[in-house]
C-alpha positions as CSV (number, residue, x, y, z in Angstrom):
1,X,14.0,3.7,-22.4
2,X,14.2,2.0,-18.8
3,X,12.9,4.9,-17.6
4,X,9.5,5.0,-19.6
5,X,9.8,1.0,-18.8
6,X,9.8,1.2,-15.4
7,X,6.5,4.4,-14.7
8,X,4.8,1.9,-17.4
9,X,5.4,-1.2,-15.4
10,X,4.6,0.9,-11.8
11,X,1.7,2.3,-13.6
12,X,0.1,-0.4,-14.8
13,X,0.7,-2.4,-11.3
14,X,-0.9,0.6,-9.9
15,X,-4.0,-0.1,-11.9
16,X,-4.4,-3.5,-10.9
17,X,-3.7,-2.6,-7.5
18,X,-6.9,0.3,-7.1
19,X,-9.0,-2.4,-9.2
20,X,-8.1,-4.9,-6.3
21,X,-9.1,-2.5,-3.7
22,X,-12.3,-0.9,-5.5
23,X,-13.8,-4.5,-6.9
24,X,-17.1,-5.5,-5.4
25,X,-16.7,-8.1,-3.0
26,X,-19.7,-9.9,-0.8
27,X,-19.3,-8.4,2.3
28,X,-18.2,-11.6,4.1
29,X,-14.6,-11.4,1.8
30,X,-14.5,-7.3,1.5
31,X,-13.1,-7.8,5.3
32,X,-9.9,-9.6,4.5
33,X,-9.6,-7.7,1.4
34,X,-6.1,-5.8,2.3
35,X,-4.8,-2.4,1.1
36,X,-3.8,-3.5,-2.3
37,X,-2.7,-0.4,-3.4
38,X,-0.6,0.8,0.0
39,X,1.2,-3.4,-0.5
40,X,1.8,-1.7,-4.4
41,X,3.5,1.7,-2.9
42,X,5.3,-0.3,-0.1
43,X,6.7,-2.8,-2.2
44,X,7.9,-0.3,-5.1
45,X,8.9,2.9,-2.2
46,X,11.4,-0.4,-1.0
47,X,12.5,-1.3,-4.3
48,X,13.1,2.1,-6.1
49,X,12.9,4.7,-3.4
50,X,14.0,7.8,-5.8
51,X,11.1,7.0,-8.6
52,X,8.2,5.7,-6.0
53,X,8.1,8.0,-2.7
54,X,5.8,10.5,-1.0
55,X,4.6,12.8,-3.9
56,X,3.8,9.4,-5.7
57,X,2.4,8.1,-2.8
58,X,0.3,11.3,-2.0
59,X,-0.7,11.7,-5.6
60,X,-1.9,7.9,-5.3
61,X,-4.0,8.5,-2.0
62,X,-5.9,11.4,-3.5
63,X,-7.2,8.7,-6.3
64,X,-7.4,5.8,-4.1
65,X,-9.9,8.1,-1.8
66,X,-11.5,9.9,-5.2
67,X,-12.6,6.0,-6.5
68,X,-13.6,5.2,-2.8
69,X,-15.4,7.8,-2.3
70,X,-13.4,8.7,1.2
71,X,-13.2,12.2,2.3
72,X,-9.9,13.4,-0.3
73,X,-7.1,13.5,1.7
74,X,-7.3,10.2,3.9
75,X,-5.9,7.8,1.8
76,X,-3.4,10.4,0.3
77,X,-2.1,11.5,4.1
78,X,-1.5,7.7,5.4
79,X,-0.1,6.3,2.2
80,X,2.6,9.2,2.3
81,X,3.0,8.9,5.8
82,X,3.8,4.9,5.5
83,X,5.9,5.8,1.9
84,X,8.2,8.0,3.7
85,X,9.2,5.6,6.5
86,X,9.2,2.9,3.8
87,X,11.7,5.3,2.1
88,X,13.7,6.2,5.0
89,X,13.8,2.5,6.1
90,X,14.5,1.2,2.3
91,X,17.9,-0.5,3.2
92,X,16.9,-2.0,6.4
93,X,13.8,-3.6,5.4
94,X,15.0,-5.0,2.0
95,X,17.3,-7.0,4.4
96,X,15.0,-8.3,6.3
97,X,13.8,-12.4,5.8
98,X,10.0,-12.8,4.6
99,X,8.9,-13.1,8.6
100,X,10.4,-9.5,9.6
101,X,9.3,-7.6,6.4
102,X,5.6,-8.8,6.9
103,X,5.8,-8.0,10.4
104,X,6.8,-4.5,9.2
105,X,4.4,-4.7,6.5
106,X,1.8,-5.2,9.3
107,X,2.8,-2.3,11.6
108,X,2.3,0.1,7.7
109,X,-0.9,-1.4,7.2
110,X,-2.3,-0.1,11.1
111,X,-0.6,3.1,11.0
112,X,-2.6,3.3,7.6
113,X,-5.6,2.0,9.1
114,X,-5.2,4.2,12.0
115,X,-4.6,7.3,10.5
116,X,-7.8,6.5,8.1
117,X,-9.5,5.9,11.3
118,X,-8.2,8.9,12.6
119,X,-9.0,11.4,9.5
120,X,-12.5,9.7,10.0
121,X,-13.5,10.6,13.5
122,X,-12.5,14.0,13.3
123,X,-16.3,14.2,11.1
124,X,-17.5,11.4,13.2
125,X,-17.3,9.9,16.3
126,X,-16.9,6.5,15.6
127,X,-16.1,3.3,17.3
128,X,-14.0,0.1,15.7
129,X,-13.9,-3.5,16.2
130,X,-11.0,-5.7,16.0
131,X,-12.5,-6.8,12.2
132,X,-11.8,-3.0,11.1
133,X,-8.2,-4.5,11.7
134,X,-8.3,-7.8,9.7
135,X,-7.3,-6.2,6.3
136,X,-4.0,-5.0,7.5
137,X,-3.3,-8.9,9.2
138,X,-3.8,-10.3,5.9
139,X,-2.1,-7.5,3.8
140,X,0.9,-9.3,5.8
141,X,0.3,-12.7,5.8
142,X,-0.1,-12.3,1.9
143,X,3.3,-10.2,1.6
144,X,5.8,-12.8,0.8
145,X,3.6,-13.2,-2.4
146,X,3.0,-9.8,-2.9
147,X,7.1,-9.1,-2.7
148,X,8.2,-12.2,-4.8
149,X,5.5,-11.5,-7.7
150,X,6.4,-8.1,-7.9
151,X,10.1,-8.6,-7.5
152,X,9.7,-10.9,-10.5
153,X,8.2,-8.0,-12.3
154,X,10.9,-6.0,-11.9
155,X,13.9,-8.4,-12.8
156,X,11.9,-9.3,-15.9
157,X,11.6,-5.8,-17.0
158,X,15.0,-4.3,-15.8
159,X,13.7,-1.9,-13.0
160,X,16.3,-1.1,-10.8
């Protein structure tokens, strides 16, 4: 039973994370909007490392970049890259106090953006300001809430 609990409960968070990241924004908030979905799979690859890792993060990337219509494989690539360092790190960073975790949170969210950036010039030489950046700042600055509301999901529903 805590089994089906728990891929309902990481399912349906996963849903409201890709509507966060696909939702039509006005262009002057779609550049703080964060990586919803890579906060979801950092969070849960913390919290439940054997259930929530790099096939689930891979499997994720290849739908996050289908409904964004990115080239397939970006999205899946850097949100298995960051998973399995999330994975590997799972003890350390759940140790961490709020400051240290969104620092480390930050440093996912630009090796993300990086290797998105990355995947993205090899069709396209292409050049970046410092606002292709912002998303991954806020994706930290908004982490505390992120970690506490999802934490709070988890206790309430037994997910360990």
């Amino acid at each position: 039973q805590n089994n089906s609990i728990t891929w309902l409960v990481v399912a349906v968070g996963l849903l409201i994370a890709i509507i966060l990241r696909i939702i039509s924004l006005p262009q002057e908030f779609f550049l703080y909007n964060p990586d919803w979905v890579l906060l979801f799979l950092i969070y849960w690859a913390m919290a439940i490392p054997e259930r929530v890792g790099v096939g689930y993060a891979w499997c994720t990337g290849l739908l996050t970049d289908a409904l964004t219509g990115r080239m397939l494989g970006q999205h899946a690539l850097a949100y298995a890259v960051v998973s399995y360092l999330c994975v590997r790190m799972h003890q350390r960073l759940r140790l961490y106090p709020f400051s240290q975790q969104s620092f480390s949170v930050l440093m996912f969210l630009l090796l993300s953006q990086l290797l998105i950036f990355w995947t993205q010039s090899i069709k396209a030489v292409n050049a970046i300001g410092l606002v292709y950046w912002l998303p991954s700042l806020v994706g930290a600055l908004i982490w505390p809430a992120v970690l506490v509301t999802l934490r709070r999901v988890r206790r309430r529903y037994n997910i360990f």
